[in-house]
VOMIFI-775538 format. One record per atom (N, C-alpha, C): residue number from 1; atom name; x, y, z. Coordinates in pm, 1 decimal. Layout:
BEGIN
R; NUM; CA; X; Y; Z
...
end
This chain:
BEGIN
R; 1; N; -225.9; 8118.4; 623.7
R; 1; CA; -140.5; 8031.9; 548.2
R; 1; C; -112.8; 7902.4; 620.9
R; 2; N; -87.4; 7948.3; 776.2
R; 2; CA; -95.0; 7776.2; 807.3
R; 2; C; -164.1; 7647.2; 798.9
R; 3; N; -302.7; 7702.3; 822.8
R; 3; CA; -420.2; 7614.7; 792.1
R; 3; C; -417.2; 7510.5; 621.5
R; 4; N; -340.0; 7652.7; 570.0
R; 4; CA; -378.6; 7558.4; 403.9
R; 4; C; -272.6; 7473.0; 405.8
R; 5; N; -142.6; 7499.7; 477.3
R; 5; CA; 6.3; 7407.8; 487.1
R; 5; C; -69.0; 7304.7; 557.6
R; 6; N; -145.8; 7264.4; 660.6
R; 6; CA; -172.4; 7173.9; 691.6
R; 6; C; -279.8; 7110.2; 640.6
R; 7; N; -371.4; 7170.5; 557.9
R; 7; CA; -433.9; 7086.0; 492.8
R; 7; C; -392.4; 7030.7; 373.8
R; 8; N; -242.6; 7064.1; 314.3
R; 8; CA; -252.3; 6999.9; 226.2
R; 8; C; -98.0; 6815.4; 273.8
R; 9; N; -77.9; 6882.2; 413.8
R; 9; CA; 27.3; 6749.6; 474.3
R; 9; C; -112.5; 6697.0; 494.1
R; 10; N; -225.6; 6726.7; 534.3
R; 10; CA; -316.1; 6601.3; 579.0
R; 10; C; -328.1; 6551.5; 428.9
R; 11; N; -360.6; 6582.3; 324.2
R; 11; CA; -369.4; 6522.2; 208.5
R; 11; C; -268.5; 6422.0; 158.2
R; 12; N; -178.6; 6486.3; 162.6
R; 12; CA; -91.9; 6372.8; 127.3
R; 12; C; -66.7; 6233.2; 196.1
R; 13; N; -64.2; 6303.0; 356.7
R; 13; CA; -45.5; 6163.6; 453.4
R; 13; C; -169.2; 6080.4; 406.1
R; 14; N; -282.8; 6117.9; 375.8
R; 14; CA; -406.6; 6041.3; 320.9
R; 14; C; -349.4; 5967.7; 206.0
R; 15; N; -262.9; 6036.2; 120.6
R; 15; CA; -280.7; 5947.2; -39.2
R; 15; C; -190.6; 5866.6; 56.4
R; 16; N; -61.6; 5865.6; 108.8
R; 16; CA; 38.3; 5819.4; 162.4
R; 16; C; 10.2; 5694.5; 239.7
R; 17; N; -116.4; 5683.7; 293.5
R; 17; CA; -145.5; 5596.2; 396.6
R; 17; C; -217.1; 5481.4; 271.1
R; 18; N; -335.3; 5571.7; 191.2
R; 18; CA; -369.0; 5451.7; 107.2
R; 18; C; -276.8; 5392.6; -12.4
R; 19; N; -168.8; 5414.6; -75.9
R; 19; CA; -60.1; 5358.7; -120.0
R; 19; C; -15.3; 5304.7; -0.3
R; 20; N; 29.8; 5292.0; 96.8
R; 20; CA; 71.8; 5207.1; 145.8
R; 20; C; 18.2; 5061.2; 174.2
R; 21; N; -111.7; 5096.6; 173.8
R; 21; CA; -217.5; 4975.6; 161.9
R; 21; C; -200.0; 4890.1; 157.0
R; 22; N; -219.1; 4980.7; -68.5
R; 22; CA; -212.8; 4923.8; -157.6
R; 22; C; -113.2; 4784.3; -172.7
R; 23; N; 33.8; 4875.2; -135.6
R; 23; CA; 155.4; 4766.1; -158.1
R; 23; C; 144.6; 4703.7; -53.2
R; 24; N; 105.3; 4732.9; 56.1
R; 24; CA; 132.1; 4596.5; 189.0
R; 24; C; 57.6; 4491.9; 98.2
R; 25; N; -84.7; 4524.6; 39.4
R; 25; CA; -160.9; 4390.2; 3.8
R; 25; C; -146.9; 4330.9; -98.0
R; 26; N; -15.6; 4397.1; -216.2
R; 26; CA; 39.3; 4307.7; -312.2
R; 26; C; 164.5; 4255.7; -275.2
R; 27; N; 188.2; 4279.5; -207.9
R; 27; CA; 272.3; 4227.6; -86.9
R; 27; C; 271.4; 4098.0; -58.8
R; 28; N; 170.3; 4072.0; 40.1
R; 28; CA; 102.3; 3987.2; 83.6
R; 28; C; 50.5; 3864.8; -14.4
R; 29; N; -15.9; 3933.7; -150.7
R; 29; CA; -44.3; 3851.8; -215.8
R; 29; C; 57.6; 3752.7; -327.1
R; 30; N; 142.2; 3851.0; -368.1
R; 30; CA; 267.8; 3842.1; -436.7
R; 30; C; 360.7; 3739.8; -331.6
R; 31; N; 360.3; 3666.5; -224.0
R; 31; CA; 451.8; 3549.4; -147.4
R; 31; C; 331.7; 3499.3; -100.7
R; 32; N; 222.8; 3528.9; -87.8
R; 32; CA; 106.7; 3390.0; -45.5
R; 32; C; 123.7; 3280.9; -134.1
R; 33; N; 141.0; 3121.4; -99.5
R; 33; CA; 77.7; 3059.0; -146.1
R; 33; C; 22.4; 3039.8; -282.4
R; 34; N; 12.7; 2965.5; -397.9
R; 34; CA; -24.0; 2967.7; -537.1
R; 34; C; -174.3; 2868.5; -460.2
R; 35; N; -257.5; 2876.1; -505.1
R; 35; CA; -384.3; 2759.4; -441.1
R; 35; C; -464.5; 2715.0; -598.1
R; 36; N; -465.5; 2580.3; -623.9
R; 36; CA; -532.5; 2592.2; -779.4
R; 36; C; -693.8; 2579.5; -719.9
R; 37; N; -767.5; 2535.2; -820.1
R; 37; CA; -917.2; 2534.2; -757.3
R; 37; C; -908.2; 2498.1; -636.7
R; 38; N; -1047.1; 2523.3; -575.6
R; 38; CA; -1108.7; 2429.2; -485.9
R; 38; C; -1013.9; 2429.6; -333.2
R; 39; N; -877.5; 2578.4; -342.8
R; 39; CA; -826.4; 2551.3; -223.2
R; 39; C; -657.3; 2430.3; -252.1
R; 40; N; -700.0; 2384.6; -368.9
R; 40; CA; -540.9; 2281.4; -345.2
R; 40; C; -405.8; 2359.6; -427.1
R; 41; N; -269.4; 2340.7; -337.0
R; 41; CA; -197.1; 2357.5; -444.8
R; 41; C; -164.9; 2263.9; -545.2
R; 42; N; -103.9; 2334.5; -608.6
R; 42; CA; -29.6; 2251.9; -723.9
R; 42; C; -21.3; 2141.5; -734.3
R; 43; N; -39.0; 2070.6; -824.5
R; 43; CA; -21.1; 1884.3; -802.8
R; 43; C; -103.5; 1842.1; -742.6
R; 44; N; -226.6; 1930.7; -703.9
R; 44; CA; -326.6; 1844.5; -642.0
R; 44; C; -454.5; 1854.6; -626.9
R; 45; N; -570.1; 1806.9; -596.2
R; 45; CA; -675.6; 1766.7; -645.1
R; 45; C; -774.9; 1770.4; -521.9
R; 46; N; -889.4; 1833.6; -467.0
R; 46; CA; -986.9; 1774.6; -382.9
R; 46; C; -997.7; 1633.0; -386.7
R; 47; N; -1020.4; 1583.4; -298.8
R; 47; CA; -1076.7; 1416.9; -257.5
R; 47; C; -1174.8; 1415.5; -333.6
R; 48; N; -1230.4; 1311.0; -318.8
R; 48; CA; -1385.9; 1277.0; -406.2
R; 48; C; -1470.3; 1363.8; -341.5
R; 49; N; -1587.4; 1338.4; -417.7
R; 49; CA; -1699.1; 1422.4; -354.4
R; 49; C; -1777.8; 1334.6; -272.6
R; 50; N; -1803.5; 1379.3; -135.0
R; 50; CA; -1878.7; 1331.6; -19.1
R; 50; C; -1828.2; 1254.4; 5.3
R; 51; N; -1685.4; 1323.2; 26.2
R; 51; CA; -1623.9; 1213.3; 196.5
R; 51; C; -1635.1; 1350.4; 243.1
R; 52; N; -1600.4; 1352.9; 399.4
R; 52; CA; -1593.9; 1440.7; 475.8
R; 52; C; -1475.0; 1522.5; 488.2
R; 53; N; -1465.0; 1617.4; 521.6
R; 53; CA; -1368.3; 1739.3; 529.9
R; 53; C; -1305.7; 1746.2; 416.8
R; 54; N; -1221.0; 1839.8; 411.7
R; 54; CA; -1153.2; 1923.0; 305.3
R; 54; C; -1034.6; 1823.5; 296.1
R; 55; N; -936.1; 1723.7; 211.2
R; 55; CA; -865.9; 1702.0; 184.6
R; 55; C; -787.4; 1691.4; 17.1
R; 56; N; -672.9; 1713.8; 0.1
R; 56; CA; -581.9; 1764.7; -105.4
R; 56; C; -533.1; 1642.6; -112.5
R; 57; N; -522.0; 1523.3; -238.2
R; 57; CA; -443.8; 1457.8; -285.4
R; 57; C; -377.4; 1480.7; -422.9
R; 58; N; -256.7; 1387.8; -388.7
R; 58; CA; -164.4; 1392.1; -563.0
R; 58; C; -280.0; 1398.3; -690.2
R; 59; N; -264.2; 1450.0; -763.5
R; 59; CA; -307.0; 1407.1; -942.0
R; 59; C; -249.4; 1303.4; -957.8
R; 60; N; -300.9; 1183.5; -1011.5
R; 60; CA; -239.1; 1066.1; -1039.8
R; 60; C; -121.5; 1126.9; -1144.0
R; 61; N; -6.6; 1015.2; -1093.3
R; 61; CA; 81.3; 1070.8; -1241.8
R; 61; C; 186.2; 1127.9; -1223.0
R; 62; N; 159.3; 1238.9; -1107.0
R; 62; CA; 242.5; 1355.8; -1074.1
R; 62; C; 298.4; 1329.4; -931.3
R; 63; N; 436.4; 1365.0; -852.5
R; 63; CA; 469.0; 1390.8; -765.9
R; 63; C; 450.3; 1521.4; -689.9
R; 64; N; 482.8; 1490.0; -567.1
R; 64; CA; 469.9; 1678.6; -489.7
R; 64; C; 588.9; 1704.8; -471.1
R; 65; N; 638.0; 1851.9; -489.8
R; 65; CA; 779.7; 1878.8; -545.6
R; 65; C; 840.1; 1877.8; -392.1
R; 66; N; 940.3; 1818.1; -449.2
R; 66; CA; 1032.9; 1816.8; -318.9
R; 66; C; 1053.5; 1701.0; -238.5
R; 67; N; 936.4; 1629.2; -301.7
R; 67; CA; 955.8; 1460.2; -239.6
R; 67; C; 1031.2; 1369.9; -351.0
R; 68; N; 1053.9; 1293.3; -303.8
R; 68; CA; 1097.1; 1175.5; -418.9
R; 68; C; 991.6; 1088.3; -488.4
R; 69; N; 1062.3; 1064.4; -576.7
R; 69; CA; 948.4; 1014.7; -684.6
R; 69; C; 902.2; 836.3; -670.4
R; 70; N; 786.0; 824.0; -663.2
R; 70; CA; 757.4; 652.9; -639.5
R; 70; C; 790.8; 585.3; -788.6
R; 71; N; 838.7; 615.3; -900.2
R; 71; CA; 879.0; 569.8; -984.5
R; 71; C; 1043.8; 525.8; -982.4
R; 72; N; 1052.7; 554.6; -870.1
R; 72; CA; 1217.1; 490.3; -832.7
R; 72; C; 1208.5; 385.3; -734.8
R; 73; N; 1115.0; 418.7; -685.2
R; 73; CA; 1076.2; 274.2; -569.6
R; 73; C; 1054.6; 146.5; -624.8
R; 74; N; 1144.4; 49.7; -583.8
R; 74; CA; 1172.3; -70.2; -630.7
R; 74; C; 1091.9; -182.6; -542.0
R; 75; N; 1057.3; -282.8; -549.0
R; 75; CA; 1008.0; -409.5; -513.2
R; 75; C; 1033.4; -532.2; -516.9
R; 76; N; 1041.7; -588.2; -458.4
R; 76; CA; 1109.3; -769.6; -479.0
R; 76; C; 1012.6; -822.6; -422.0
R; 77; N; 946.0; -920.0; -484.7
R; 77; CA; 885.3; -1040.1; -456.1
R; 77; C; 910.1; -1120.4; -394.3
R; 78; N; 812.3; -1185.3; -315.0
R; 78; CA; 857.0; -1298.4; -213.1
R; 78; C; 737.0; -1404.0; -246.1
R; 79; N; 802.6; -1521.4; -273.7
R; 79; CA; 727.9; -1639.2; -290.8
R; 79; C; 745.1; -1752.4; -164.8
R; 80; N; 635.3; -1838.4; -182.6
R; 80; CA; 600.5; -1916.1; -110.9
R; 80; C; 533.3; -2068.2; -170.6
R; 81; N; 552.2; -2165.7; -119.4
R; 81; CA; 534.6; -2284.9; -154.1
R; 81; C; 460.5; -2402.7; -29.7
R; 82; N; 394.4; -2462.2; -73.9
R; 82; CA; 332.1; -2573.0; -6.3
R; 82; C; 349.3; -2714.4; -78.3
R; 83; N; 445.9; -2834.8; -19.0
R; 83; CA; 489.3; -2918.7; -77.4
R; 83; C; 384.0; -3059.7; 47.3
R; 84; N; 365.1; -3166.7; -13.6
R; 84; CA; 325.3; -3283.6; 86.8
R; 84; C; 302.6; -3405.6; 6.3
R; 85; N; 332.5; -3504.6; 137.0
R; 85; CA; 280.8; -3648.4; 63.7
R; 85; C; 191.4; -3685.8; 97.3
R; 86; N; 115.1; -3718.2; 15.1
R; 86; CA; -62.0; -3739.6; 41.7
R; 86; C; -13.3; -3896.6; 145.0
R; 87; N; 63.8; -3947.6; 104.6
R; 87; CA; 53.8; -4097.4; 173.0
R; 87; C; 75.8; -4126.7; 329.2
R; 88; N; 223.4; -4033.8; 380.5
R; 88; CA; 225.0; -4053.4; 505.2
R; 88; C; 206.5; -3913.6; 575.6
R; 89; N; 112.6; -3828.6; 501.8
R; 89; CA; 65.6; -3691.4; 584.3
R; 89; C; 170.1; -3577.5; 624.8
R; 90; N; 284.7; -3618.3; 559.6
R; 90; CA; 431.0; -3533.6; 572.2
R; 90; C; 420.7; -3389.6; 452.2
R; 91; N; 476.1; -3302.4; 529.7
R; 91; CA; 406.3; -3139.5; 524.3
R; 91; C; 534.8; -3071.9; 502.6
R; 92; N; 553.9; -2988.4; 359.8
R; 92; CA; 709.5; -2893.9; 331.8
R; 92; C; 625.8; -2754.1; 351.9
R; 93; N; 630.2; -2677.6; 412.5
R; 93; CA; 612.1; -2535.2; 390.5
R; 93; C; 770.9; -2414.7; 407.6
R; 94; N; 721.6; -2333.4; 331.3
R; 94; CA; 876.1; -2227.5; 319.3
R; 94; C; 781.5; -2114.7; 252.5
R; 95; N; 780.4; -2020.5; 337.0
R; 95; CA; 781.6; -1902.8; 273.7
R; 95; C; 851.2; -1745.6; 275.1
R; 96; N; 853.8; -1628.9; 267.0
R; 96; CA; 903.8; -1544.2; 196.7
R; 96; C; 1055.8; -1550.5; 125.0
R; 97; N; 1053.2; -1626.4; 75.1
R; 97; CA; 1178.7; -1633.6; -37.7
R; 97; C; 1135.8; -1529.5; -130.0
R; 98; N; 1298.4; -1544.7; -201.6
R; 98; CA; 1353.9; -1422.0; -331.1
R; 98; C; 1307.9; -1476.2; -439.1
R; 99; N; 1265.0; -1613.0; -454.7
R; 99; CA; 1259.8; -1640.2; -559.6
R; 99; C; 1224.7; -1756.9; -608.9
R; 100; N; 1089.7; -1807.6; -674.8
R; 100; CA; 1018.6; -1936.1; -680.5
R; 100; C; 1096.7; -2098.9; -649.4
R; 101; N; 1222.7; -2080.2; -722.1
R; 101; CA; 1312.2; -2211.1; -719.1
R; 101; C; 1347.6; -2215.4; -566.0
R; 102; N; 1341.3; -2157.1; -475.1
R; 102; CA; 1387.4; -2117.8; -338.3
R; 102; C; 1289.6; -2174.4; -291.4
R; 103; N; 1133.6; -2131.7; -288.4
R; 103; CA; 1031.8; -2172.1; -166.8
R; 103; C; 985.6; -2307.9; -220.1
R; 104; N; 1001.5; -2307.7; -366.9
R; 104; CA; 971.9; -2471.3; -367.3
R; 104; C; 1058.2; -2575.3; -310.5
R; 105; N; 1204.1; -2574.6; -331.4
R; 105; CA; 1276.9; -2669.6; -299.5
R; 105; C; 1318.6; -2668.9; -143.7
R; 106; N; 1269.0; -2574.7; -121.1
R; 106; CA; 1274.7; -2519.6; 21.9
R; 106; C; 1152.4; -2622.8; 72.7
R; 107; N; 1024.4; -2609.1; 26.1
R; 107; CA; 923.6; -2711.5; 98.5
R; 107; C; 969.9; -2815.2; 40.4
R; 108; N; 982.6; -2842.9; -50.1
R; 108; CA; 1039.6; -2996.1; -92.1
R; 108; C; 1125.4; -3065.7; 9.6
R; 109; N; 1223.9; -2986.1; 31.3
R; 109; CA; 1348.1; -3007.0; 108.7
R; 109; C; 1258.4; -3040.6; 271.3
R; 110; N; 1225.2; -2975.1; 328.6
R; 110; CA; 1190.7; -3007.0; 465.5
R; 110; C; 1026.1; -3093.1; 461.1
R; 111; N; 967.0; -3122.5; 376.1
R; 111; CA; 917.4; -3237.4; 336.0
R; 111; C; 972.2; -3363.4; 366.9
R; 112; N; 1120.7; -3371.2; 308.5
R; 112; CA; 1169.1; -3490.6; 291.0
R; 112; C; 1234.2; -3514.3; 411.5
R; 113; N; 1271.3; -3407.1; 461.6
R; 113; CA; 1344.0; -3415.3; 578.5
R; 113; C; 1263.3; -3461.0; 694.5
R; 114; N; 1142.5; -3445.7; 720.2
R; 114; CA; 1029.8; -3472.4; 779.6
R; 114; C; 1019.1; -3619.7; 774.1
R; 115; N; 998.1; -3741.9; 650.3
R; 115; CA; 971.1; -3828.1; 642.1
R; 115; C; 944.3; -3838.3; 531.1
R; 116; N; 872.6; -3741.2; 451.3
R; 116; CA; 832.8; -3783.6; 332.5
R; 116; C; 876.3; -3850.1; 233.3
R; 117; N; 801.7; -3972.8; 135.1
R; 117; CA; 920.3; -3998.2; 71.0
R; 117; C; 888.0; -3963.5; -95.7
R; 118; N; 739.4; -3922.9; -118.7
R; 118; CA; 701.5; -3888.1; -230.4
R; 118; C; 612.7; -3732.3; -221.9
R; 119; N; 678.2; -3668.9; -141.5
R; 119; CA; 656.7; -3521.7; -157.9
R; 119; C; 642.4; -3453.1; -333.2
R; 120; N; 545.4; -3377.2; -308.9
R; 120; CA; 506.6; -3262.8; -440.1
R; 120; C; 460.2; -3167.8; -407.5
R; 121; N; 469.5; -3086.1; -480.3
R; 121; CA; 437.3; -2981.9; -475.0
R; 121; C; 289.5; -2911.6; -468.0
R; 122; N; 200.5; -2884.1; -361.4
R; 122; CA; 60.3; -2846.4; -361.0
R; 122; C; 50.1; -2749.6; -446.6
R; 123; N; 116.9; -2614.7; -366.6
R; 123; CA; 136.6; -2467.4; -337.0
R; 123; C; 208.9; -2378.2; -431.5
R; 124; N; 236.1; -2327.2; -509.6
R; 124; CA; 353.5; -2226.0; -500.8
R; 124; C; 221.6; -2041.8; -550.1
R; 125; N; 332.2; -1957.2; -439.3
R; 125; CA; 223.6; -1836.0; -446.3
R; 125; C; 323.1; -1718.1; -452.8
R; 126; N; 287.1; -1599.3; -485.5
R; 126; CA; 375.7; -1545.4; -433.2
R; 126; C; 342.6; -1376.8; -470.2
R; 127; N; 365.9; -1288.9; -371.9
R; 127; CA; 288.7; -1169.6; -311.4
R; 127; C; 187.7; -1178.6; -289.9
R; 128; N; 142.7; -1309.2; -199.0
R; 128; CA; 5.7; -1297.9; -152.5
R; 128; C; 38.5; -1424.7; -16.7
R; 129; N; -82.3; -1435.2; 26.9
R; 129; CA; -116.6; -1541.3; 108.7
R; 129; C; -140.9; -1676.6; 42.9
R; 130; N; -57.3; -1782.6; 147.8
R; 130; CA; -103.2; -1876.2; 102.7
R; 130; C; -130.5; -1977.2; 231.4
R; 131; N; -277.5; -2093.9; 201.6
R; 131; CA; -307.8; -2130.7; 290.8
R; 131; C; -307.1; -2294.6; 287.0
R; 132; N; -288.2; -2421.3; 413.8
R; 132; CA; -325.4; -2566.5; 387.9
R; 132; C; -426.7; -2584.7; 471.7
R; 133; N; -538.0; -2619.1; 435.3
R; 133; CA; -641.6; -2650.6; 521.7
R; 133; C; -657.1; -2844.9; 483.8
R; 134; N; -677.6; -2894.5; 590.5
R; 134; CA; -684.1; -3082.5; 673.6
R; 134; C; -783.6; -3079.1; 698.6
R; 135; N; -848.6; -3216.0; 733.6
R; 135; CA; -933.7; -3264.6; 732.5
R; 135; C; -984.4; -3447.3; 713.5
R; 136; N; -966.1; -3487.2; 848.2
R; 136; CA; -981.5; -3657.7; 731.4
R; 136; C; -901.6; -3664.8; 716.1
R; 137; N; -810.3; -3667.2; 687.1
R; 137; CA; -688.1; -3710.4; 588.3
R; 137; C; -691.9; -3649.3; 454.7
R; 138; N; -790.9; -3524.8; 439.1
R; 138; CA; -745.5; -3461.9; 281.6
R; 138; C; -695.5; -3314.6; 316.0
R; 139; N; -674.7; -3278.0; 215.9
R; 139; CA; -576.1; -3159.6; 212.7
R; 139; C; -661.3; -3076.8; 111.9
R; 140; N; -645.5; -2954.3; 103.8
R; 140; CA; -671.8; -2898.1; 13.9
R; 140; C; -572.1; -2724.6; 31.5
R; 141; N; -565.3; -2671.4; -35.1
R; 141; CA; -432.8; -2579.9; -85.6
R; 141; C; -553.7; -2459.9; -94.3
R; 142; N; -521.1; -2307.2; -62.0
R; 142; CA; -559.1; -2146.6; -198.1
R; 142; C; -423.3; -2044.2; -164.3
R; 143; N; -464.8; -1979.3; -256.2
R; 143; CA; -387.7; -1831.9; -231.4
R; 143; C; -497.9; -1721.5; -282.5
R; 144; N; -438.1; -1623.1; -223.6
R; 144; CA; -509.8; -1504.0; -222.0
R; 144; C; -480.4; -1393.8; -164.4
R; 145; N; -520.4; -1235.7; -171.4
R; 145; CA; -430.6; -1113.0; -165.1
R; 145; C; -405.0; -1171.3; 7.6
R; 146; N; -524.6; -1191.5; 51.4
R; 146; CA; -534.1; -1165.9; 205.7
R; 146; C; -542.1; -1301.6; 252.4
R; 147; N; -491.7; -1333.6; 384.5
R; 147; CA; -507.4; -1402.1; 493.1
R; 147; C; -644.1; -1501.2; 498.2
R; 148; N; -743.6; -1371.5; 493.7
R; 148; CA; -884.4; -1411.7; 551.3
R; 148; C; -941.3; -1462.2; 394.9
R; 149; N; -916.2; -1418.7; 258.9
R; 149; CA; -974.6; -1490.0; 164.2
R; 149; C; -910.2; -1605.9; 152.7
R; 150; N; -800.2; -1636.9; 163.2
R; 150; CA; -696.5; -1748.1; 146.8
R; 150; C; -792.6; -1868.3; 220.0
R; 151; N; -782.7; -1868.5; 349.6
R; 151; CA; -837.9; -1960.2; 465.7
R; 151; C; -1009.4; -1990.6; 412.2
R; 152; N; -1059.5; -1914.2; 339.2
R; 152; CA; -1199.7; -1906.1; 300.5
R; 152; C; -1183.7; -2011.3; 202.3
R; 153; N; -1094.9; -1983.0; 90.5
R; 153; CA; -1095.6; -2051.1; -4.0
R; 153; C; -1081.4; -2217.8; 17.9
R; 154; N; -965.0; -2228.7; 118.2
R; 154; CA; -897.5; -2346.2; 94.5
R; 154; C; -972.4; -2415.4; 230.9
R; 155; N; -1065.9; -2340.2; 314.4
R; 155; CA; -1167.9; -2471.5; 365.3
R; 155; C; -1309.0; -2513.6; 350.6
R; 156; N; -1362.6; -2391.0; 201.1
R; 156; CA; -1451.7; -2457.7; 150.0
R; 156; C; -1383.4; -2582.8; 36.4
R; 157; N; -1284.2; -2559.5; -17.0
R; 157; CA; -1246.2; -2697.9; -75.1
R; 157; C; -1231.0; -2786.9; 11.6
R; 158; N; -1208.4; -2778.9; 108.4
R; 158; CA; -1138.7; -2907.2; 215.7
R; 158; C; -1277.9; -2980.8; 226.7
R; 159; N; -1382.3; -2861.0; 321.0
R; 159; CA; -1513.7; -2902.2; 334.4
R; 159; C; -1592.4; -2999.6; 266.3
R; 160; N; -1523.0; -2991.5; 110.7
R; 160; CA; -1596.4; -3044.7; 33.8
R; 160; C; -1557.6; -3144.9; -30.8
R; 161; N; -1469.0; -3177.1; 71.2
R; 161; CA; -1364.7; -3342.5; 37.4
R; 161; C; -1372.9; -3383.1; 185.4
R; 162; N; -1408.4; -3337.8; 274.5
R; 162; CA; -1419.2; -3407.0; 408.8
R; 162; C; -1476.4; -3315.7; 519.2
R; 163; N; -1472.5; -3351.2; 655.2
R; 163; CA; -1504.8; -3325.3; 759.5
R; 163; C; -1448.1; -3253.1; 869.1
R; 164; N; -1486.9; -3157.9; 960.3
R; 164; CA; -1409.8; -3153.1; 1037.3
R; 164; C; -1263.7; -3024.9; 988.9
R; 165; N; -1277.3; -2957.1; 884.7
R; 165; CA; -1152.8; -2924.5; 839.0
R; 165; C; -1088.8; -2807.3; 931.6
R; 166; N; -990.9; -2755.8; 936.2
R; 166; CA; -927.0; -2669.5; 979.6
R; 166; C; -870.5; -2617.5; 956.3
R; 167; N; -748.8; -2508.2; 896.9
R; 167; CA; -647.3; -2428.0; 865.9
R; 167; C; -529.6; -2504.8; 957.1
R; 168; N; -404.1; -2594.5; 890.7
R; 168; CA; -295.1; -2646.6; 913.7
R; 168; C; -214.1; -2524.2; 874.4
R; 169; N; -156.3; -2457.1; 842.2
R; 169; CA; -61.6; -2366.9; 772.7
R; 169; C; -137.4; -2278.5; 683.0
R; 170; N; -97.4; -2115.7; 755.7
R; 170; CA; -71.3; -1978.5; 683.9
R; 170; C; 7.9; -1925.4; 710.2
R; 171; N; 31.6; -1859.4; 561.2
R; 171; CA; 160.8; -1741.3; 574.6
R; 171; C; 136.9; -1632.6; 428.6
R; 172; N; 175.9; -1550.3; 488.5
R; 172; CA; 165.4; -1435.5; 364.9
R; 172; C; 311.8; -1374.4; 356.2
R; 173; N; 330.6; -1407.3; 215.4
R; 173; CA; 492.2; -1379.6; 167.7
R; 173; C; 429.2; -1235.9; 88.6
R; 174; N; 416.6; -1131.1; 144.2
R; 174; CA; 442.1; -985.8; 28.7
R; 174; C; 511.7; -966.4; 8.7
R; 175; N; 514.9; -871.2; -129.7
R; 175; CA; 665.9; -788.1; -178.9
R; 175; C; 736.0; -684.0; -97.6
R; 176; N; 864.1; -687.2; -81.0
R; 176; CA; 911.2; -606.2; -1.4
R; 176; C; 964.8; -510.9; -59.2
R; 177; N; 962.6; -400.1; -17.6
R; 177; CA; 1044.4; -225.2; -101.0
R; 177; C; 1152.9; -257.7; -51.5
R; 178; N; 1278.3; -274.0; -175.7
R; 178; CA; 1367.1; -274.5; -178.0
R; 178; C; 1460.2; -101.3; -194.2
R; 179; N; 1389.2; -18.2; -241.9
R; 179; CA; 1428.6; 85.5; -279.9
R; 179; C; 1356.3; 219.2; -251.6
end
C-alpha cells in the first residue's frame, strides 16, 4: 500500500508542478508590456525602412501617454529688419523683436541715429535669417530658413551689381516657445 500512496503524491506533485507553470506564464504575460507590430508600443510606429537599428516613433497625430501634448505648445515670432540710405552708406539693423512695427522702426530708428537722413527700409524678415551683403557701394538684401542660404542669396545679388562683395550684417531672428 505504500508504494501506491506514493505513486499517486508523485502524480499529483506532477499535475501540481505543471499548473503552476501554467499560471507563472500567464502571469508573466498578463503585466508584460502591450507591443503592437513590429515590436512598438502603442502610439507608435517602426522608423522607415532602411535606416539602421530598431527605432519606435510617435504616429503622427498622436501623443505618448503621459507626456504633454505639443498642441499646447505655443510660439512667438521674432522679426527682423534691414533699414539704409543708399546715399551716405548709413546702416539700421534690429533684430529678434515681438513684432514687425518693432524691428522696422527699430532699424529705422538707429539708421537715423547713425547719420542717415533718408533711411528705408531694405529688409523686413521674420522666423528666419536675414542677410546685407556690400560691395562698391551697392547693397543688396535675402532672407531665408538658414544662415548659409541667406548669405548665398544676398551675395549672388550683390555680385551681380558689383565687385568685391561681402556679408556686412547677419542675424537669424527664430520663433521662440513661449509655452
Amino acid at each position: 500500500m505504500e508504494s501506491g500512496y506514493q505513486g499517486e503524491e508523485m502524480s499529483v506533485m506532477r499535475n501540481s508542478g505543471w499548473l503552476l507553470s501554467v499560471a507563472l506564464l500567464l502571469g508573466v504575460l498578463a503585466f508584460h508590456n502591450a507591443y503592437a507590430e513590429q515590436g512598438c508600443p502603442d502610439g507608435f510606429t517602426p522608423n522607415a525602412a532602411g535606416t539602421p537599428g530598431m527605432q519606435c516613433i510617435p504616429i503622427g497625430g498622436q501623443t505618448r501617454p503621459g507626456s504633454p501634448s505639443t498642441a499646447s505648445e505655443q510660439w512667438s515670432a521674432r522679426w527682423g529688419a534691414i533699414a539704409a540710405d543708399n546715399a551716405s552708406g548709413k546702416t539700421g539693423l534690429m533684430g529678434n523683436m515681438t513684432s514687425r512695427r518693432k524691428a522696422e522702426s527699430g532699424a529705422l530708428a538707429i539708421c537715423k541715429r547713425k547719420g542717415g537722413s533718408n533711411c528705408e527700409l531694405k529688409l523686413t524678415y521674420y522666423n528666419q535669417c536675414g542677410v546685407m551683403a556690400w560691395g562698391d557701394g551697392k547693397m543688396s538684401t535675402a532672407s531665408a530658413p538658414t544662415i548659409e542660404e541667406a548669405s548665398d542669396l544676398a551675395l549672388t545679388e550683390c555680385r551681380r551689381l558689383a565687385k568685391d562683395c561681402d556679408v556686412y550684417f547677419s542675424d537669424c531672428s527664430y520663433a521662440k516657445r513661449v509655452r
